[in-house]
Every structure is written in structure tokens, then in C-alpha cells.
N, C-alpha and C positions, 0 to 999 in steps of 0.2 A: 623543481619537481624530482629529480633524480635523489633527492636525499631520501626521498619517501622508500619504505618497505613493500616489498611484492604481497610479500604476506603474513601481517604482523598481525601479532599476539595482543587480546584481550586484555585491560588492566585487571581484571579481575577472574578468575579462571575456576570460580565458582558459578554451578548450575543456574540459569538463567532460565528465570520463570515470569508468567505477567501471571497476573491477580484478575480472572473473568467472572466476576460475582461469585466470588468466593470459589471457584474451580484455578486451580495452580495449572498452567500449560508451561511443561518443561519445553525452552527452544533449545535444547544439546542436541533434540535433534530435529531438522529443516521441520517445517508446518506449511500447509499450504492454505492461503486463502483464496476462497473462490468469487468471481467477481458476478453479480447478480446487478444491472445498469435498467432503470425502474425509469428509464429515459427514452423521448423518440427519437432523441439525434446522437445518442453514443457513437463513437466512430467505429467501431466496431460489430456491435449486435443493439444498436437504437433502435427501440420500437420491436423485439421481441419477448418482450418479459412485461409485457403492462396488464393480461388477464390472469387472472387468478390461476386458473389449471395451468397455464404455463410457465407461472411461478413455483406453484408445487411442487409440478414436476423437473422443472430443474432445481432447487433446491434438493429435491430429494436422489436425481444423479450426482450431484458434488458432494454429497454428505457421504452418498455407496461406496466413492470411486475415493474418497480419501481426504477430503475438507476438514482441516479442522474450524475455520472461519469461513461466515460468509459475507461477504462486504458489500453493501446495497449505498446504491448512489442517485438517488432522485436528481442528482444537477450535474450536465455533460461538463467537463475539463477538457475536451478533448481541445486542441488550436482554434480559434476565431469562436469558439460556444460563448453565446450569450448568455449571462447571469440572470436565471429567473429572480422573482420574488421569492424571500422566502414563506411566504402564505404557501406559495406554489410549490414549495420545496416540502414543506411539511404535508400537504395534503396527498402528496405523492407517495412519501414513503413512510409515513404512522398505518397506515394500512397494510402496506405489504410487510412494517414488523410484528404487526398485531397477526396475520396473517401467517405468517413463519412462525411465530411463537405457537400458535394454537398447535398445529399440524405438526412442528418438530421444534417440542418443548428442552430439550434440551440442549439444541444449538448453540453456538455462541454468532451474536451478529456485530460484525462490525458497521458503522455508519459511515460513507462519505459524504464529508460537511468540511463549510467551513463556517460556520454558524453558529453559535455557542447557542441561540433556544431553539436553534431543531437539535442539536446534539442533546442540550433537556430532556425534551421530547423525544426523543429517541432512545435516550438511556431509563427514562422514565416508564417507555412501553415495553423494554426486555433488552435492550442492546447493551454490549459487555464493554467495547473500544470504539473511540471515535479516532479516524481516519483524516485528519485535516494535510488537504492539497498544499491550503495557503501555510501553513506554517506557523498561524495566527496572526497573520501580515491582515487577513481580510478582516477580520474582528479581534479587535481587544482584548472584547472579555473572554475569550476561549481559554486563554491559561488558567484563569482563576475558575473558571466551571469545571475543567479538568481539577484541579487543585482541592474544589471543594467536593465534586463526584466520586473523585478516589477511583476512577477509572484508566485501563491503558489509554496511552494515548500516541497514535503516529505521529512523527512529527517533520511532515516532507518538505523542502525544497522547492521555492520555485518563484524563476525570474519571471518580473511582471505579472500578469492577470491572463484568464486563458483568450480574450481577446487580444491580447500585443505578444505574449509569451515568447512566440516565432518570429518576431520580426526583430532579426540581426540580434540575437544573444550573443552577450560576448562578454571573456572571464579573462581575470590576469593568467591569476594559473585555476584552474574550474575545481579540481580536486581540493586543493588550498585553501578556495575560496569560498565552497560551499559547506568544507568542514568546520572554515572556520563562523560561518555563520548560524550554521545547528548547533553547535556547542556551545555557543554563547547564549542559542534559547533553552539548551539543556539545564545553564547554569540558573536561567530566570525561573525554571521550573523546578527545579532540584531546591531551589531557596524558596518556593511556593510549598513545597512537601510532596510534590510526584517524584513517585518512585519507581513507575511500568512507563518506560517511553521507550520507542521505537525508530528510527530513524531509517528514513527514505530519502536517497539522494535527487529523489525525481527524475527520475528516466522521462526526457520528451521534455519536461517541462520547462523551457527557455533555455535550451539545450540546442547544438548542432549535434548534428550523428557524429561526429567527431569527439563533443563531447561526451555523448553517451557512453562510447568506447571506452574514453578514458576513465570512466565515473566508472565503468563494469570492470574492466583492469584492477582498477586501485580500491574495489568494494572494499576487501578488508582491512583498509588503512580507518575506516567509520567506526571500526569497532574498539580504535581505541576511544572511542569517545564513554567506554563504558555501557554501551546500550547495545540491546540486535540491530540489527539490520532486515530491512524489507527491499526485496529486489521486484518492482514493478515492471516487468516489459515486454509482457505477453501481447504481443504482435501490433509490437508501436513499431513507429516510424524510422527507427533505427534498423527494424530488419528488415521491412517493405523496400526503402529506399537501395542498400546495400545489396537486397536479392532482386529488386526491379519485379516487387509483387506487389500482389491488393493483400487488404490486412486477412481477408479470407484461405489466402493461398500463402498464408505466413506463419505456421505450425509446424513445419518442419524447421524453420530457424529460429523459434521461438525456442524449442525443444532443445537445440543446440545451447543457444546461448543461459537457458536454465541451467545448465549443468557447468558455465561458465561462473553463473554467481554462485552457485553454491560453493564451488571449489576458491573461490573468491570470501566467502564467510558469511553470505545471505543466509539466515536464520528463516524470513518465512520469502515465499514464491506469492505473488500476488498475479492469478492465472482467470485466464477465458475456462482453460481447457485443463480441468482437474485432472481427469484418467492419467494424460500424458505427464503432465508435473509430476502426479506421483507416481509413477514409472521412473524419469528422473530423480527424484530426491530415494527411492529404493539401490536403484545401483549404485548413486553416491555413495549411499552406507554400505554397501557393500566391497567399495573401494576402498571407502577409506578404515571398513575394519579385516583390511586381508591383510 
């Protein structure tokens, strides 16, 4: 691991853009997406966001405060969440995009899925990026609906399924090993003809906090893979555990460690808490054009 760079250089050092139905989003500089959980057992805010006015109105705070994405996830990833149906997965969230869409038409929504016919369905109702946890480990055909969609696409990280995920992860070298396994579905999709891909090293996701560390250390070693980077780890278990808090009383080291991955080369913030991110990602640029 020691040969790796603290902080390496982009292969390409031209302006890095995703394609959201036809709207260009330059990431040169950080984007925040906001995390909207259409779920009752998110580990974090499960079961606040399932009626309508409550959806509006936070969608329409993360949009004031600096959102440029909103990422809605009808199925909890959080450790031990049991895999709905997907029946149950699409009837939970075709309504809350239909729903977004009317009210704040010009949003861009990202999906989390690992489901190649809700991510249909969902890019079908107004969504711009599909957000896959599994990597395309859980479905097959997600690359090729990617491929054929012509939409961005995440493409995160992650050992085992979120029922086993935690139990005893373990990596030769995690950095090493997780780069080298995104890059090799880069190649599958870059030969399929995607061209907007994003890469998430999965923060939590079959991960020790150990790991995590390392994987936020070494963020900008991802970007030689040619792609952004998505830094998830707004008030996971890496900072609960380390500060010996609940995930509510974990916004203060969430805030910290944001400002960790940017200086790191995280491209977009994948956040509970917009206002505070983009406070963050403002003095970053302010740092780094003094």
C-alpha cells in the first residue's frame, strides 16, 4: 500500500461533466446530493419522509440550501435491512418521482436501486442517475439498461448483501482491492458505451471503520480510474463508532470528515444534512482558490 499516492492526479485533467437529460453538470467543482430515504427503517431518518407534505418540504430545503441532486431510495442498505420485493420497491418510490417532478420540475433525481426495472421505471417517470449500492452484483442486467438508457450511472462497492455486509469484512489491501474491482466494471461498461460513471468506494458497506479510514485517506487514488468520485458518509458508522454517538448526534463529525473527502478529490457529498455540506464544499473553494 505504501506505493500508492496521497494525492494523485486525474488521467484526464479535462472538465468533468455527467450528461442529466440533456443538462451538462460540471463536477470541477464539488455538487452535493441530498439524501431523501422513502423508507421506514433507514438507519438514520426511516419513516420520516413517507407523506407527501413532508416530502415537499424537504425536497424544497435541500434544493434552497444547495442540492444539486436529489437521491430517493425506497429500499433501506443500511446493515442487517432486509431486501423487499421489488413490486414494493417500485410502488414506494414512482410516486414520490412523480411527485417531485410535478412540484420541482426541474430537479434532477437520482434513484437508489439495485434493480434494473425500477431504475426503468424510474428513469422513465423523470429520473436523471441511477445510484446502484450493489455494483450490479445484485442484477445482471443493470449494465446493459445503463448502456441502453444513456444515463449517469453510480457505481458503488460493496462486500456481500446488506444482510451479511458486517459480518467480519475483510480485504488483502481494501484500497487495492476495491479499486481494483470498480475498474474492471468500468471496463465492462466503458465496452457497453457508458460514458457518465461515478464511482463510490462505499463507505459502511462491508467495511470496518478501519476500513473506512483508509478508503477516505486514499479517496483520490479512485480518480485515477478516470471517473468522479462520490464520497457517502453522512453520519454512518465510521463516525458514530469513533465519537461514541447515535447517528443523530453525528453532524458535527460528519462536517469534519466532508471536508476530509473533498480535500481527498470527492467530486459529489452524498449528505443527510445539505445546508452543512454546502458550507463545506464553500470554504473548500475558498481554500483552494486562495
Amino acid at each position: 500500500m505504501n506505493n500508492f499516492q496521497e494525492s494523485p492526479s486525474p488521467i484526464d485533467n479535462s472538465p468533468i461533466t455527467l450528461n442529466c437529460n440533456g443538462k451538462l453538470i460540471n463536477l470541477d467543482e464539488p455538487k452535493i446530493m441530498g439524501i431523501l430515504n422513502v423508507t421506514p427503517d433507514s438507519f438514520y431518518d426511516g419513516g420520516k419522509f413517507t407523506e407527501e407534505k413532508a416530502i415537499i418540504e424537504r425536497v424544497q430545503q435541500m434544493v434552497f440550501h444547495g442540492a444539486t441532486f436529489i437521491d430517493i431510495g425506497a429500499q433501506s442498505t443500511r446493515p442487517g435491512a432486509v431486501i423487499i420485493e421489488e413490486n414494493e420497491e417500485i410502488s414506494r418510490l414512482i410516486p414520490v418521482i412523480n411527485l417531485i417532478i410535478r412540484n420541482f420540475p426541474n430537479v434532477l433525481i437520482s434513484v437508489d436501486t439495485m434493480r434494473s426495472k425500477v431504475a426503468k421505471q424510474a428513469i422513465n417517470a423523470g429520473a436523471s442517475l441511477i445510484n446502484d449500492v450493489s455494483g450490479g452484483e445484485h442484477d445482471p442486467s443493470m449494465f446493459d439498461f445503463i448502456a441502453q438508457s444513456r444515463v449517469p450511472y453510480i457505481l458503488m462497492h460493496t462486500q456481500g448483501t446488506p444482510e451479511t455486509m458486517q459480518q467480519n469484512p475483510e480485504y488483502d489491501h481494501v484500497v487495492a482491492d476495491i479499486y481494483s474491482i470498480l475498474v474492471q466494471k468500468v471496463l465492462v461498461l466503458r465496452r457497453k458505451g457508458v460514458k457518465d460513471i461515478v464511482l463510490d468506494p462505499g463507505f459502511g458497506f462491508g467495511k470496518t471503520v478501519a476500513h473506512n479510514f483508509k478508503l477516505l485517506k486514499m479517496l483520490g487514488f479512485f480518480k485515477n480510474s478516470g471517473c468522479p468520485v462520490l464520497a457517502g458518509i453522512s453520519r454512518k458508522s465510521m463516525i458514530c463508532k469513533t465519537l461514541k454517538v447515535n447517528p443523530d448526534k453525528a453532524l458535527n463529525g460528519t462536517t469534519a470528515l466532508h471536508m476530509a473527502a473533498l480535500m481527498n478529490g470527492a467530486s459529489i457529498l452524498r449528505v443527510h444534512d445539505v445546508k452543512e455540506a454546502a458550507e463545506v464544499v464553500k470554504l473548500f473553494l475558498a481554500y483552494q482558490n486562495s
